[in-house]
C-alpha positions in Angstrom: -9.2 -5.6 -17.9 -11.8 -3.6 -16.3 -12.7 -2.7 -12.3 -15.0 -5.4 -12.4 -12.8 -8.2 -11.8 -13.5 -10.6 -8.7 -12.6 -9.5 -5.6 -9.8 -11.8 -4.8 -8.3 -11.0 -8.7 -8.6 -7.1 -8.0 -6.9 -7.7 -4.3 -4.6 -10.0 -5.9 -3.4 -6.7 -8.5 -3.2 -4.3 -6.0 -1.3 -6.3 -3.4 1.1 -7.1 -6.6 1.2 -3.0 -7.5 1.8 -2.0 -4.0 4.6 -4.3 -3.3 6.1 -3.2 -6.8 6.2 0.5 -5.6 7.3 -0.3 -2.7 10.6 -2.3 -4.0 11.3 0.0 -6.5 11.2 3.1 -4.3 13.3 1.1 -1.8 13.6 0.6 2.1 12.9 3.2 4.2 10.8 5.1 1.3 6.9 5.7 1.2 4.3 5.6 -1.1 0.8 7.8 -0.7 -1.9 4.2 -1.4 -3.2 6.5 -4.2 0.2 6.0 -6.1 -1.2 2.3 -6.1 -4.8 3.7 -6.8 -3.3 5.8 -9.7 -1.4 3.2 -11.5 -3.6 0.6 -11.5 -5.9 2.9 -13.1 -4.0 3.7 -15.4 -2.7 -0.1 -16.5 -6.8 -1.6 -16.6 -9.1 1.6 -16.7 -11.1 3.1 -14.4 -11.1 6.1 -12.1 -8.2 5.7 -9.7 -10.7 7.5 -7.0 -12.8 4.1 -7.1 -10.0 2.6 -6.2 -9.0 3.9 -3.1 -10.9 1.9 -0.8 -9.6 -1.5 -2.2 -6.1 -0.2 -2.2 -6.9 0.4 1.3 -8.7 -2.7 2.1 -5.3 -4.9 0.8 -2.8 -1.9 2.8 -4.8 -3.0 6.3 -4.3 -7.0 5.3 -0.9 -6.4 4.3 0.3 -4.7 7.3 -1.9 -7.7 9.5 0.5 -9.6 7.8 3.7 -7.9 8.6 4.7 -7.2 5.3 3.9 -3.2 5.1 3.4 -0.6 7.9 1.3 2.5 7.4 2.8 5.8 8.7 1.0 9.4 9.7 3.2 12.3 11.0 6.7 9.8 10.7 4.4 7.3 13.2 3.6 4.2 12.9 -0.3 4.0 13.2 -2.9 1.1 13.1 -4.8 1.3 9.6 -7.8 -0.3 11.0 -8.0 2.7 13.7 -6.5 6.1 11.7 -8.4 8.7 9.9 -6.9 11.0 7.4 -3.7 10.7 4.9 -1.1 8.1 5.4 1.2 6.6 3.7 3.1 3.2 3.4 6.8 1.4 3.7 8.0 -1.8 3.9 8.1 -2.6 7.0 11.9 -3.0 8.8 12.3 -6.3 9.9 14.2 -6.8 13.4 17.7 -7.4 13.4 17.8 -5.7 9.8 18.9 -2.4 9.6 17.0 -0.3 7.0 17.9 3.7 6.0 14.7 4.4 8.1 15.8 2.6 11.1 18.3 4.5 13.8 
């Protein structure tokens, strides 16, 4: 499999990779998107710089969904809005306690 899949395919993978990190790293733990970026590349080809932007693309609908929350500086910041490095959890879900949560 190559880069050049169909866009909902490729968001469909990423969406799948991201999640994956995210369980296995476990609640309260981040991921940098280009851990997502990185492997993928490295499971269908490519250069995992080219994928940054979709990585980033499915971060921004996945956090719209509630699912993951994107965090600069230990803050919770808007994906849509923030420039720079961020990274990504699960996102704690109310009346759960995660090992992030005080």
């Amino acid at each position: 499999m190559s880069l050049h899949l169909p866009d909902d395919l490729l968001a469909a993978r990423i969406r799948e990779c991201v999640l994956d990190l995210l369980d296995q790293r476990g609640p309260g733990h981040s991921i940098c998107p280009s851990e997502a970026a990185r492997a993928l590349a490295v499971r269908f080809g490519g250069r995992w710089q080219d994928l940054m932007r979709p990585v980033r693309t499915v971060a921004i609908a996945l956090a719209q969904a509630g699912r993951i929350e994107a965090i600069q500086h230990e803050t919770v910041v808007n994906l849509d809005e923030v420039r720079g490095p961020v990274r990504l959890r699960l996102r704690c879900l109310p009346g759960r306690r995660n090992s992030y949560a005080a």
